[in-house]
N, CA, C and O of each residue as an XYZ file, in Angstrom:
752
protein
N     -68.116     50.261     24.771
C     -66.976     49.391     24.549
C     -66.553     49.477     23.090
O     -67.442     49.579     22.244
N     -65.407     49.449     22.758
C     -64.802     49.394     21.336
C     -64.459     48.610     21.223
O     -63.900     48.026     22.152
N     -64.601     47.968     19.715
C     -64.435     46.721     19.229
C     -62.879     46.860     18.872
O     -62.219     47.898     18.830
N     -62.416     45.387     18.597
C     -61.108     45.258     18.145
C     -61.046     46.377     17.007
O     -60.235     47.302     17.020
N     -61.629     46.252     16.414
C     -62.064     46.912     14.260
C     -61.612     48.430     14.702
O     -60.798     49.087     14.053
N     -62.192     48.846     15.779
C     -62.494     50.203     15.728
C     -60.852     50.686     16.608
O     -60.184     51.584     16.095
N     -60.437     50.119     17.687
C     -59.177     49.927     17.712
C     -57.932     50.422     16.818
O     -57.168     51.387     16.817
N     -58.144     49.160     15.996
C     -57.307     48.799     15.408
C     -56.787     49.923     14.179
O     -55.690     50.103     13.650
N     -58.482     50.744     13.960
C     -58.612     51.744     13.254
C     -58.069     52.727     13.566
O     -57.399     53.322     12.722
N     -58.194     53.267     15.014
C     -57.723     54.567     15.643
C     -55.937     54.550     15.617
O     -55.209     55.506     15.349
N     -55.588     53.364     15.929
C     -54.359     52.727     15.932
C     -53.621     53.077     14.642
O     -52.633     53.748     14.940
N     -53.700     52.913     13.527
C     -54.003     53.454     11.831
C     -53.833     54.818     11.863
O     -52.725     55.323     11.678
N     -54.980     55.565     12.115
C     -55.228     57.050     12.221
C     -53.846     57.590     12.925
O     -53.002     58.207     12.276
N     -53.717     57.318     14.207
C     -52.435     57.968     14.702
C     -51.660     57.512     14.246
O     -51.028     58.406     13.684
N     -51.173     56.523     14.067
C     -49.789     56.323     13.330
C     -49.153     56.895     12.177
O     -47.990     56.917     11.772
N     -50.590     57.494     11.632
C     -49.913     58.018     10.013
C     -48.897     58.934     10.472
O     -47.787     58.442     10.266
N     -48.839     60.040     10.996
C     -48.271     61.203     11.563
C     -46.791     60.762     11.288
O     -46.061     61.396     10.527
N     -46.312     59.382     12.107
C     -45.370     58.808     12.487
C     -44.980     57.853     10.821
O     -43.905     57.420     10.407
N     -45.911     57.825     10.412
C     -45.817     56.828      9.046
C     -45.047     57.718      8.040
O     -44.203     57.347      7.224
N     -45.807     59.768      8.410
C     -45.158     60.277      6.902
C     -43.655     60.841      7.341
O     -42.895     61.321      6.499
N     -43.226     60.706      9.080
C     -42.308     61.768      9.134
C     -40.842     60.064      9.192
O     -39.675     60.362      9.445
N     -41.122     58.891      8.993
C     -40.701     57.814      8.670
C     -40.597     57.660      6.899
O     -39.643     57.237      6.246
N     -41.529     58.011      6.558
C     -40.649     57.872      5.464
C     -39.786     59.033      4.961
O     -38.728     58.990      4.334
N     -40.597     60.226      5.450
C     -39.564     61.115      4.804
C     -38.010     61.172      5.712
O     -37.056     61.559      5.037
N     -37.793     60.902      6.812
C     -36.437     59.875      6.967
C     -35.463     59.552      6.234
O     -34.308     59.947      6.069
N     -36.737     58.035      5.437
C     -35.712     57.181      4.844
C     -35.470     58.081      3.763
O     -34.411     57.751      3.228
N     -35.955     59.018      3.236
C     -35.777     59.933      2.427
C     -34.480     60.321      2.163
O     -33.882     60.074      1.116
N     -34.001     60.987      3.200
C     -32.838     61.496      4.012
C     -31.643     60.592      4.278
O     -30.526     61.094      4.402
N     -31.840     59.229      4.375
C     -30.734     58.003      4.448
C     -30.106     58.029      3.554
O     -30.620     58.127      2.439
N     -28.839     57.954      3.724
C     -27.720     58.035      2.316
C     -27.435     56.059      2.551
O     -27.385     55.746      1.361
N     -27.360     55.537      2.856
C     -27.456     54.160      3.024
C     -28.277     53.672      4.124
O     -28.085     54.255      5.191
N     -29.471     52.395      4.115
C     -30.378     51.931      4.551
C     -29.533     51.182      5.643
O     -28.789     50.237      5.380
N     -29.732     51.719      6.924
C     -29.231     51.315      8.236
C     -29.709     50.336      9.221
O     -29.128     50.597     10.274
N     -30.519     49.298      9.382
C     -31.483     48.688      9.949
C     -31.549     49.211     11.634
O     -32.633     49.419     12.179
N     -30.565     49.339     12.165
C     -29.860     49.615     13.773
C     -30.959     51.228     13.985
O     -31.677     51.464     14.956
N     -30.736     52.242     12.575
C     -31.445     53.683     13.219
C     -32.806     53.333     12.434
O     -33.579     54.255     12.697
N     -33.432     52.414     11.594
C     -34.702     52.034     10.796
C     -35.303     51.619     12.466
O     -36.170     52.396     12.865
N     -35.023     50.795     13.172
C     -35.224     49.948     14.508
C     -35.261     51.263     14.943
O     -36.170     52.000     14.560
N     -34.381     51.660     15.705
C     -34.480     52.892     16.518
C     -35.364     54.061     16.320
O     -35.821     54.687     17.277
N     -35.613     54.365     15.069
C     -37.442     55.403     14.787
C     -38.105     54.601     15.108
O     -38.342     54.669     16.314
N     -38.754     53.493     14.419
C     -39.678     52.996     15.111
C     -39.844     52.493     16.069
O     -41.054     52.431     16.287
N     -39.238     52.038     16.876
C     -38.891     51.673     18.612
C     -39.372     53.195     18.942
O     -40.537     53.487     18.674
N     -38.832     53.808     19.302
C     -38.798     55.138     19.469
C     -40.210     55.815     19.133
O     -40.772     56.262     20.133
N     -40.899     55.981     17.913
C     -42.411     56.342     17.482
C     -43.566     55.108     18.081
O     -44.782     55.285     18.154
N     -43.007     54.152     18.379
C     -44.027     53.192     18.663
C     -43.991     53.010     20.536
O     -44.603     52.189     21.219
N     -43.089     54.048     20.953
C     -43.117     53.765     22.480
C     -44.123     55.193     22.999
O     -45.034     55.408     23.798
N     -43.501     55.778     22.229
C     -43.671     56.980     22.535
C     -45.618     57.343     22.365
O     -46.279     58.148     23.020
N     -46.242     56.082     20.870
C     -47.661     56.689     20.781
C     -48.315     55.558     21.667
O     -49.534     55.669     21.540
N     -48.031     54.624     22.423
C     -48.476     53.703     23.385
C     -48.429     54.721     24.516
O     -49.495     55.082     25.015
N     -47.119     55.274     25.014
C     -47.444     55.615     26.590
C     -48.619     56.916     26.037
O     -49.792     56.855     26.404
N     -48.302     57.636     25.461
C     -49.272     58.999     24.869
C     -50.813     58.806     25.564
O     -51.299     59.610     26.359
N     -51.326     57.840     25.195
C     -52.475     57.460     25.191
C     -53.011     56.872     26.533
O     -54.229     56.746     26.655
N     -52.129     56.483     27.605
C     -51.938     55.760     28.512
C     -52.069     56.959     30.021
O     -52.618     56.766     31.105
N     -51.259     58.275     29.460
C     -50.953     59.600     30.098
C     -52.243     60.422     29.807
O     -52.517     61.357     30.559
N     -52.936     60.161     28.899
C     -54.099     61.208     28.415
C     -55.124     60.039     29.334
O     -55.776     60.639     30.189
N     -55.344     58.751     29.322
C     -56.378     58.540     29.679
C     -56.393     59.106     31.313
O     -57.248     59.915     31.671
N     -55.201     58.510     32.381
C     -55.270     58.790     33.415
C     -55.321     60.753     33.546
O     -55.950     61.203     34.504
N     -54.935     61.335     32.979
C     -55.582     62.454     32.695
C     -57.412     62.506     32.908
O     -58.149     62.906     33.809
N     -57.639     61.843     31.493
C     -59.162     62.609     31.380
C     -59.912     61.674     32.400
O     -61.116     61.933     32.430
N     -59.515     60.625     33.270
C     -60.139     59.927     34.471
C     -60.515     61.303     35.828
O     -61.542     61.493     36.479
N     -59.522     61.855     35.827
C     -59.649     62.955     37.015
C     -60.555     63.741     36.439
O     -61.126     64.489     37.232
N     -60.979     63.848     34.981
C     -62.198     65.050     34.682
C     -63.583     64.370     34.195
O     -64.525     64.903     33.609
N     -63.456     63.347     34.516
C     -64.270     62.550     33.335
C     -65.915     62.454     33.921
O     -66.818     62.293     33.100
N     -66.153     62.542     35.071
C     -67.526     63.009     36.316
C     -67.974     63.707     35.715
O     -69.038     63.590     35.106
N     -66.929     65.014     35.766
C     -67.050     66.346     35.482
C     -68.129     66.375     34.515
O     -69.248     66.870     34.655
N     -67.450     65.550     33.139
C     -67.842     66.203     31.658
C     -68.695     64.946     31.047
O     -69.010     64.847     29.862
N     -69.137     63.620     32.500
C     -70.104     62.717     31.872
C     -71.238     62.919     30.837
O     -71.479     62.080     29.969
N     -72.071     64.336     31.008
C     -73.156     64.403     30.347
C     -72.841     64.716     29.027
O     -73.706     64.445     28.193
N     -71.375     65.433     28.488
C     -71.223     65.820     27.061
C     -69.839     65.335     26.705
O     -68.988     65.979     26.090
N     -69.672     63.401     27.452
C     -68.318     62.958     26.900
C     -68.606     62.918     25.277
O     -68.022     63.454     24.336
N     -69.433     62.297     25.332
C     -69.391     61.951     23.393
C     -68.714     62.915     22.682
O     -67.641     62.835     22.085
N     -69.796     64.225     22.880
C     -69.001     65.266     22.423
C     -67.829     65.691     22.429
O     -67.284     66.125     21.413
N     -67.127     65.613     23.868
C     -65.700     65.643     24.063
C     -64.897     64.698     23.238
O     -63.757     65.034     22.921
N     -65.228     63.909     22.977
C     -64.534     62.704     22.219
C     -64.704     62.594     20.862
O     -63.883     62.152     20.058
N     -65.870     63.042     20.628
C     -66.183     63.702     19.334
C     -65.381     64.767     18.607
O     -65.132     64.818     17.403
N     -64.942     65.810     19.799
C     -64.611     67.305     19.585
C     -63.398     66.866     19.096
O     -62.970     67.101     17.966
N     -62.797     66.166     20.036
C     -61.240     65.725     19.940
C     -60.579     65.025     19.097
O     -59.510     65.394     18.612
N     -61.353     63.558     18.748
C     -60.862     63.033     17.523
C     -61.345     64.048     16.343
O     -60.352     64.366     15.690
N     -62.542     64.675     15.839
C     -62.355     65.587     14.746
C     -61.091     66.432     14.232
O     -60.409     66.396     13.208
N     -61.084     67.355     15.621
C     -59.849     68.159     15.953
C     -58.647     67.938     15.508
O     -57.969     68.652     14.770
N     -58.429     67.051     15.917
C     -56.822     65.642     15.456
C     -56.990     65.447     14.091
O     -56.089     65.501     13.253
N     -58.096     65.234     13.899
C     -57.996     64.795     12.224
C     -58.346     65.638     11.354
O     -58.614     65.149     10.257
N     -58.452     66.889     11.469
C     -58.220     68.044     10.842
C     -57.315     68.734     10.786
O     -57.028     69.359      9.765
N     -56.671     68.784     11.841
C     -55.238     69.259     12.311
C     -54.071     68.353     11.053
O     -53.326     68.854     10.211
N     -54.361     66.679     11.435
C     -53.687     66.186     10.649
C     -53.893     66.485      9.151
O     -52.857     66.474      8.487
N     -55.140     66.773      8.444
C     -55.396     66.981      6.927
C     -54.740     68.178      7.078
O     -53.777     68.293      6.319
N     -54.979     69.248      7.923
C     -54.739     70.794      7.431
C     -52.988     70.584      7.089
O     -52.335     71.106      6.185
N     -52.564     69.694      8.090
C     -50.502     69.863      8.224
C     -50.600     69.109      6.909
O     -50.330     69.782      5.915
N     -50.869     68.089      6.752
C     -50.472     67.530      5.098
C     -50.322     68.341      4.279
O     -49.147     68.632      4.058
N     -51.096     68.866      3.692
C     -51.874     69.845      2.984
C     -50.978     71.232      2.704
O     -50.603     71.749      1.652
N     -50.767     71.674      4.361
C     -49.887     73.385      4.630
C     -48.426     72.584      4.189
O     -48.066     72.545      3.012
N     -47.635     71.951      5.311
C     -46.290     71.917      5.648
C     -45.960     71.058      4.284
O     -46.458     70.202      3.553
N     -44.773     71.871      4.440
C     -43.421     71.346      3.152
C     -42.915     69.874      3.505
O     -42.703     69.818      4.717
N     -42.625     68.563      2.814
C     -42.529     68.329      3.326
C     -40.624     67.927      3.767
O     -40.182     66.859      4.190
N     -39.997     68.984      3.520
C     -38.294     69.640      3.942
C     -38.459     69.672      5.604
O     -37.651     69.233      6.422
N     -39.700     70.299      5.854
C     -39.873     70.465      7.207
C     -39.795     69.101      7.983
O     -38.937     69.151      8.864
N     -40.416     67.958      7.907
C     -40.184     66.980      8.506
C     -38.721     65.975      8.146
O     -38.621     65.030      8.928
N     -37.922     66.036      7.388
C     -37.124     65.301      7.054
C     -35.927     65.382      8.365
O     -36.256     66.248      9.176
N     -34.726     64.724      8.705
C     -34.373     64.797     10.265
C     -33.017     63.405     10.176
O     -33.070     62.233      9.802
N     -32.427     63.862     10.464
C     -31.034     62.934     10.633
C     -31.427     61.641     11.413
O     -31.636     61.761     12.620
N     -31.551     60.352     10.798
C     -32.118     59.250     11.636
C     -30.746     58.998     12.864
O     -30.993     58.218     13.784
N     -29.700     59.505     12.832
C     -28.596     58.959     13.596
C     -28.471     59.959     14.981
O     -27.716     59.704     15.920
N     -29.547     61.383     14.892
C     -29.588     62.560     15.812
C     -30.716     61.507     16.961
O     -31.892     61.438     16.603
N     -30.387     60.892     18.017
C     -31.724     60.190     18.694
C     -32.539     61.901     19.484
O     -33.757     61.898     19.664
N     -31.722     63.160     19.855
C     -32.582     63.912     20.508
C     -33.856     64.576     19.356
O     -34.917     65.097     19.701
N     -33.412     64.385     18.086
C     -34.059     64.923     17.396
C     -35.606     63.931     16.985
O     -36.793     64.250     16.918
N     -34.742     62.411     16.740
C     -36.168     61.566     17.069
C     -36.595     61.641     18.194
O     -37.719     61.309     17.818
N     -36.748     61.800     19.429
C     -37.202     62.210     20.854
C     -38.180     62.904     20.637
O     -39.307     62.605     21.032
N     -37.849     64.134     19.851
C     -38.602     65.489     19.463
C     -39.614     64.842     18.574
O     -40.743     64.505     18.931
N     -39.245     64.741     17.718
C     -40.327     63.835     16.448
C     -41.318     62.974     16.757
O     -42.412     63.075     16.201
N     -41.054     61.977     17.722
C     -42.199     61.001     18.858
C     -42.626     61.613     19.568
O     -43.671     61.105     19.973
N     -42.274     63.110     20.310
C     -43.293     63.584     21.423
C     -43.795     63.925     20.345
O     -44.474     62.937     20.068
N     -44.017     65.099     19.033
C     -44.815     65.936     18.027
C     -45.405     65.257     17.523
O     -46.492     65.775     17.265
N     -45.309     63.987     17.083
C     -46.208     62.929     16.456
C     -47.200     62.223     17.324
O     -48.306     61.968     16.847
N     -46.856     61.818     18.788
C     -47.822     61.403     19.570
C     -48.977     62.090     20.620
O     -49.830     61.587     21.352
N     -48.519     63.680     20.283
C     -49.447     64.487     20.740
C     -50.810     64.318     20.304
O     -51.671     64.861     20.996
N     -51.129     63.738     19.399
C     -52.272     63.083     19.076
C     -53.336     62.030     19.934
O     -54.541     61.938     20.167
N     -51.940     61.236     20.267
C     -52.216     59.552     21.282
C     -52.787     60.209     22.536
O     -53.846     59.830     23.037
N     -52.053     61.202     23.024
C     -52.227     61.895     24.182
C     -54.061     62.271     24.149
O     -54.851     61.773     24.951
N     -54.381     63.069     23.238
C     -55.648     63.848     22.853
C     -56.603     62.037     22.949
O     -57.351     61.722     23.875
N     -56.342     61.347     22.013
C     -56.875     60.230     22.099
C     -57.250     59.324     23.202
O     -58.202     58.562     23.370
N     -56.079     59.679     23.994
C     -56.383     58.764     25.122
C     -57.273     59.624     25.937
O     -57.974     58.820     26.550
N     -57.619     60.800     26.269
C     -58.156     61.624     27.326
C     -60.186     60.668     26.694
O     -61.125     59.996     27.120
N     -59.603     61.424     25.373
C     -61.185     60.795     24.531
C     -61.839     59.272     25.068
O     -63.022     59.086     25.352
N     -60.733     58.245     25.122
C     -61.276     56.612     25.733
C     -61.382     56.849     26.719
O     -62.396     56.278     27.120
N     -60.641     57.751     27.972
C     -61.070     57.621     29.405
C     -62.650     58.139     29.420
O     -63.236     58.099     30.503
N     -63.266     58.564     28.393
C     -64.763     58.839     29.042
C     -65.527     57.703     28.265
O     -66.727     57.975     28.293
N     -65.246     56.327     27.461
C     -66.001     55.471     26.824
C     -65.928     54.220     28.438
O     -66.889     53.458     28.546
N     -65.124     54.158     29.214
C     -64.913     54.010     30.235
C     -64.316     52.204     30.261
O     -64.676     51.192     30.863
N     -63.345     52.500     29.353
C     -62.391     51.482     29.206
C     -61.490     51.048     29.454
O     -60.802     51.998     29.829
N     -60.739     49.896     29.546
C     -59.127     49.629     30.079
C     -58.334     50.003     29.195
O     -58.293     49.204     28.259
N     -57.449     51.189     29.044
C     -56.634     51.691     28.366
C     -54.907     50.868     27.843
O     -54.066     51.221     27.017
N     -54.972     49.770     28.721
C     -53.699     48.510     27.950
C     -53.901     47.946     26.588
O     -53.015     47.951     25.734
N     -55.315     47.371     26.379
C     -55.465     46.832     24.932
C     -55.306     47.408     24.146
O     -54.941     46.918     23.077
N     -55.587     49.236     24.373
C     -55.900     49.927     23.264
C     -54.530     50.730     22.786
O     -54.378     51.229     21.671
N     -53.472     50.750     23.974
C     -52.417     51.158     24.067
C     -51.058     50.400     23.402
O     -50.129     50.806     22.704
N     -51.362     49.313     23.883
C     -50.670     47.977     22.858
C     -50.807     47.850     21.668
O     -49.904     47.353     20.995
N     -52.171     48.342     21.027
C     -52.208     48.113     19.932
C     -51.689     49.313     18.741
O     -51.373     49.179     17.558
N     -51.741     50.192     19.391
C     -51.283     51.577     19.275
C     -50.166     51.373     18.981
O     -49.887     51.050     17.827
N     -49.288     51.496     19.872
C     -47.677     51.233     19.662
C     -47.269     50.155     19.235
O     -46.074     49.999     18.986
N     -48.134     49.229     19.067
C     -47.333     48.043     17.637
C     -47.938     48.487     16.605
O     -47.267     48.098     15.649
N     -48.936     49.155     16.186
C     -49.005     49.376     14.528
C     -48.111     50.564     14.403
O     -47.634     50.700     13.277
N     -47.783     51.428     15.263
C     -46.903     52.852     14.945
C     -45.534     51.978     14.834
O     -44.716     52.311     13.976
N     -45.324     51.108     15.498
C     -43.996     50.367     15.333
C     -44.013     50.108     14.139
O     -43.260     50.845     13.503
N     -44.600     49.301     13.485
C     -44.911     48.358     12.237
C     -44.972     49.792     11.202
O     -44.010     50.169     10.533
N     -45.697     50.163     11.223
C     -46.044     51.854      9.893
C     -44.609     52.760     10.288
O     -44.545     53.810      9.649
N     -44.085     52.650     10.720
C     -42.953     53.481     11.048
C     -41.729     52.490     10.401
O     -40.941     52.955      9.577
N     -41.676     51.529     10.712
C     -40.010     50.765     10.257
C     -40.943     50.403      8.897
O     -40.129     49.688      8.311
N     -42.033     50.435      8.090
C     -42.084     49.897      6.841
C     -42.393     51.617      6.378
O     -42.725     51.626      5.193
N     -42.388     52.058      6.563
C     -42.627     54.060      6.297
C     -40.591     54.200      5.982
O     -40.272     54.501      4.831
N     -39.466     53.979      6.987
C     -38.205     54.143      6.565
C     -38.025     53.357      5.098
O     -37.428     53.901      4.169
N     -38.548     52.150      5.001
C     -38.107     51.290      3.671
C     -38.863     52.380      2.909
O     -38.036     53.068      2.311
N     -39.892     52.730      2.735
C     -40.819     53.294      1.585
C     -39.938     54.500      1.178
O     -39.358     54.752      0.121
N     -40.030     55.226      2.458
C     -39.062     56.432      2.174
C     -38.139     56.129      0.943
O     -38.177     56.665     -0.165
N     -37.237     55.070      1.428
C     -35.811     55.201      0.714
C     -36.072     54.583     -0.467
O     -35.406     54.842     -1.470
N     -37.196     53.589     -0.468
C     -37.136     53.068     -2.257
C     -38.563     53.819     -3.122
O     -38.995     53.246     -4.121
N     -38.966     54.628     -2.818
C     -40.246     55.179     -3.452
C     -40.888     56.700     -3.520
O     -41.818     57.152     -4.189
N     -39.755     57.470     -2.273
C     -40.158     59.080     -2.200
C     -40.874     59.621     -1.679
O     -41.114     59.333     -0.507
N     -41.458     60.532     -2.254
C     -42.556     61.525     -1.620
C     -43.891     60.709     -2.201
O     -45.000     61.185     -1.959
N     -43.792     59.658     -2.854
C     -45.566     59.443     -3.797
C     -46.310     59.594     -2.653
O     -47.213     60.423     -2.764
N     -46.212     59.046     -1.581
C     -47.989     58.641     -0.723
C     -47.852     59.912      0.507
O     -48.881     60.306      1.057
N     -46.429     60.529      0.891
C     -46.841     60.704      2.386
C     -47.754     61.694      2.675
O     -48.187     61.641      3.826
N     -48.258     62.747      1.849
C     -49.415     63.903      2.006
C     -50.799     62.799      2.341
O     -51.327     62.505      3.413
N     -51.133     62.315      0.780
C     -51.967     61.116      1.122
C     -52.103     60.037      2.269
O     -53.112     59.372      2.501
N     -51.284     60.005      2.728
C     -51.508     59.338      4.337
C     -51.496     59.725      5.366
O     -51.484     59.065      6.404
N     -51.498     61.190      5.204
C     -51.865     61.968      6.322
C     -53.656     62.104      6.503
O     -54.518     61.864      7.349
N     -53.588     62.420      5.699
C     -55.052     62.494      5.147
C     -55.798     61.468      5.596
O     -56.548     61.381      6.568
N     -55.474     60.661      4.711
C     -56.434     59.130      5.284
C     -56.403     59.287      6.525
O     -57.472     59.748      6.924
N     -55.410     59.055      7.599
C     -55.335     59.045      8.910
C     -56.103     60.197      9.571
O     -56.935     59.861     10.413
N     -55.920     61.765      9.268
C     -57.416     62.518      9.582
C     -58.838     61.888      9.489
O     -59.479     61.748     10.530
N     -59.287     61.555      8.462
C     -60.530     60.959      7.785
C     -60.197     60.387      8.896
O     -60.250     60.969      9.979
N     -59.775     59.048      8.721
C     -60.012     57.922      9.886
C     -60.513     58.513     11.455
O     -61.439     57.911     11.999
N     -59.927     59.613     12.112
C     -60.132     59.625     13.077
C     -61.340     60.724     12.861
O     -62.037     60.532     13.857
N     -61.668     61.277     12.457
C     -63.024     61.869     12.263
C     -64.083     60.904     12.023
O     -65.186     60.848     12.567
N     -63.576     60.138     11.110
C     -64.672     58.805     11.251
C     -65.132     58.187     12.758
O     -66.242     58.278     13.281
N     -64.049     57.600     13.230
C     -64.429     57.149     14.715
C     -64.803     58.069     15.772
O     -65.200     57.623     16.848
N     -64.709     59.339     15.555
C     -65.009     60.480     16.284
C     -66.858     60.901     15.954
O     -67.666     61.617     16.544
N     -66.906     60.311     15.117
C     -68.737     60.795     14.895
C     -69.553     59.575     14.831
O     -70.778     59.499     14.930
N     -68.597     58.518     14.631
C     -69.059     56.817     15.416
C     -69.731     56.732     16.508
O     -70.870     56.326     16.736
N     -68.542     57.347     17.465
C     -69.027     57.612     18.686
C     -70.206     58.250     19.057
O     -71.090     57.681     19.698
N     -70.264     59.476     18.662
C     -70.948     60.478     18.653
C     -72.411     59.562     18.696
O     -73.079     59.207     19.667
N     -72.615     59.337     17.236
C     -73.651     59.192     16.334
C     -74.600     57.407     17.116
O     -75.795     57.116     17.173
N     -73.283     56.597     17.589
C     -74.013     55.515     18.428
C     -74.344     56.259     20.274
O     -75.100     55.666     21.044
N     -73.776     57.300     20.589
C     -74.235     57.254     22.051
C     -75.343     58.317     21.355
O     -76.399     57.740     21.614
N     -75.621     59.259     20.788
C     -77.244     59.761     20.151
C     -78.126     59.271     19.903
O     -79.252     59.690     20.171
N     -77.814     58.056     19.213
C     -78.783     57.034     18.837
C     -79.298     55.716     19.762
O     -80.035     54.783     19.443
N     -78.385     56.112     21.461
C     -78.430     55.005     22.565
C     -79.159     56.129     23.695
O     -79.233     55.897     24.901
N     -79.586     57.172     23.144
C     -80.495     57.636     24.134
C     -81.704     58.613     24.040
O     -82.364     58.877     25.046
């Protein structure tokens, strides 16, 4: 079972994705719009709730299968994600994420690429063998919340943090990824 803490954490971790391609956005805003600020994050925060919701009922149909080495699977996966996320900070420009907040097919695009994560995540909770609503809710209100305060940052503060919060958000989910690990090793 996962605690609220640990939740709330993973919740954090994915959202950054959505946190740096939000501010670099507001980046891009020639005047601060509240109507398309609402609409990314509506939009990033729907999109990393169902993510997670689609991966669990996913990894339910395999989850028998791969009982004896879930940890690991869940292990494998949050690492994965959060290396993926340090390596893109790190590689990609960040010109590459910036995106017309008023284009909605282009935010469409931006919430599936950002919540491909939620997806990976959720397959990972279907083998801790949990109800995937609490964890899903909480998901898509902090991506809501880090996403419409990611457009303000954008537009009054720049590029300072968004590499750096990619990052953190890797770390984070490598953290809870060897949590796991490291308490079902130590539970048998």
């Amino acid at each position: 079972m996962l605690s609220s803490f640990t939740i709330l954490l993973i919740a954090v971790g994915l959202a950054m994705d959505a946190f740096a391609v939000s501010i670099a956005s507001g980046l891009t805003m020639t005047r601060f719009r509240i109507r398309y600020v609402f609409r990314i994050a509506l939009t990033f925060g729907l999109f990393q709730a169902v993510m997670p919701i689609i991966g669990f009922l996913a990894g339910l149909s395999i989850r028998n299968f791969l009982a004896s080495i879930d940890h690991w699977v869940a292990f494998g996966l949050l690492s994965f994600i959060g290396c993926k996320m340090i390596y893109e900070s790190i590689s990609m420009d960040s010109n590459d994420k910036q995106f017309n907040p008023q284009d909605l097919l282009l935010i469409l695009s931006l919430a599936i690429a950002t919540s491909i994560d939620a997806l990976a995540v959720g397959i990972s909770l279907s083998f801790l063998k949990i109800s995937i609503i609490r964890p899903a809710l909480i998901i898509g209100i902090v991506t809501f919340a880090f996403s419409f305060a990611g457009v303000y940052i954008g537009k009054r503060f720049g590029h300072l943090f968004e590499k750096k919060i990619e990052i953190i958000g890797g770390l984070i989910l490598i953290g809870i990824g060897a949590k796991i690990l490291i308490e079902h090793l130590a539970g048998t």
